[in-house]
C-alpha positions in Angstrom: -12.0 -5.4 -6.3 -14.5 -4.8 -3.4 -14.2 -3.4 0.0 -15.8 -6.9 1.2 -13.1 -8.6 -0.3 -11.1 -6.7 1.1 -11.4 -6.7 4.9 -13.3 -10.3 4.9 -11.2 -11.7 7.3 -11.7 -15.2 6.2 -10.3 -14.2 2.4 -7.7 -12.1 4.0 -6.1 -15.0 6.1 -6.5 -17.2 3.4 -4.6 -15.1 1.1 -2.5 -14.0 3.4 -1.0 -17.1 4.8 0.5 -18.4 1.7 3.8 -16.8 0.8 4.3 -16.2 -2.5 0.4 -15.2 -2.9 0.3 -13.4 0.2 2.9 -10.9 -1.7 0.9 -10.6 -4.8 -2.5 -10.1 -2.8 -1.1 -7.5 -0.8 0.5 -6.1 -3.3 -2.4 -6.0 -5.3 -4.6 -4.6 -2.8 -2.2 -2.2 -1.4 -2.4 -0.5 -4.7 -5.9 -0.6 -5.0 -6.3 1.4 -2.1 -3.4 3.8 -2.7 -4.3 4.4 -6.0 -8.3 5.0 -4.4 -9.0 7.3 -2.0 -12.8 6.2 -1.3 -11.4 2.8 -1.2 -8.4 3.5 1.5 -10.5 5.3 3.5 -12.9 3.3 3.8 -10.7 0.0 4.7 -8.7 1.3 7.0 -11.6 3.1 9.1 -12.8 -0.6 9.0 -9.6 -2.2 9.8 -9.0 0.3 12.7 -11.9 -1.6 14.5 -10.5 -5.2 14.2 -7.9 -6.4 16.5 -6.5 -9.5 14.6 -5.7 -7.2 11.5 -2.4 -5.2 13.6 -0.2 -7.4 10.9 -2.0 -6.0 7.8 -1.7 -2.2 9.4 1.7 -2.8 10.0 2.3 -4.2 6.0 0.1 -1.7 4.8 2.0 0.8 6.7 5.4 0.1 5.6 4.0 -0.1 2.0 2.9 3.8 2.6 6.2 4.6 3.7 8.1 2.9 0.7 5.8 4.8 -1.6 6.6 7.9 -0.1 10.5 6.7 -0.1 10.4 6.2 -4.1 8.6 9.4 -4.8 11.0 11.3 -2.5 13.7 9.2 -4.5 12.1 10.3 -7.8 12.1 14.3 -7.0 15.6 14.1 -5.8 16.4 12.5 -9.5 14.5 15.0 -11.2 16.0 17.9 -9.4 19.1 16.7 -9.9 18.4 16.6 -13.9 16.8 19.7 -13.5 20.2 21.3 -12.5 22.5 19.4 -14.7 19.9 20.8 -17.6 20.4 24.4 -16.0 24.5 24.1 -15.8 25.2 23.4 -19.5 
């Protein structure tokens, strides 16, 4: 995936305004760029400068906060199985 795809507005709204493909694409590019740090950085610096893109901040920055969510979810788990292992 490249960064052009990415923030092309024309692909974007394409993608973007069907439903069920809309999910996927973001989905898909959403973990692109978490999983890349040249590649996050480098959208969002050029997303910051475009108006019409406030709905894909707002995705993108509830899909930040969901990931930090689960892996808050995920140390709680293992600290939990941490002690159970520790009071047998």
């Amino acid at each position: 995936m490249k960064v052009d795809d990415l923030v092309d507005p024309k692909k974007l709204k394409i993608a973007l305004g069907k439903t069920e493909e809309a999910s996927k694409t973001r989905t898909a590019m959403f973990d692109e760029m978490f999983s890349n740090k040249g590649i996050r950085r480098e959208v969002l610096a050029h997303l910051d400068k475009l108006d019409d893109f406030k709905p894909l901040k707002s995705a993108w920055t509830r899909y930040a906060w969901r990931k930090a969510v689960e892996y808050e979810r995920n140390q709680e788990k293992a600290a939990i199985a941490a002690a159970r292992r520790g009071a047998q």
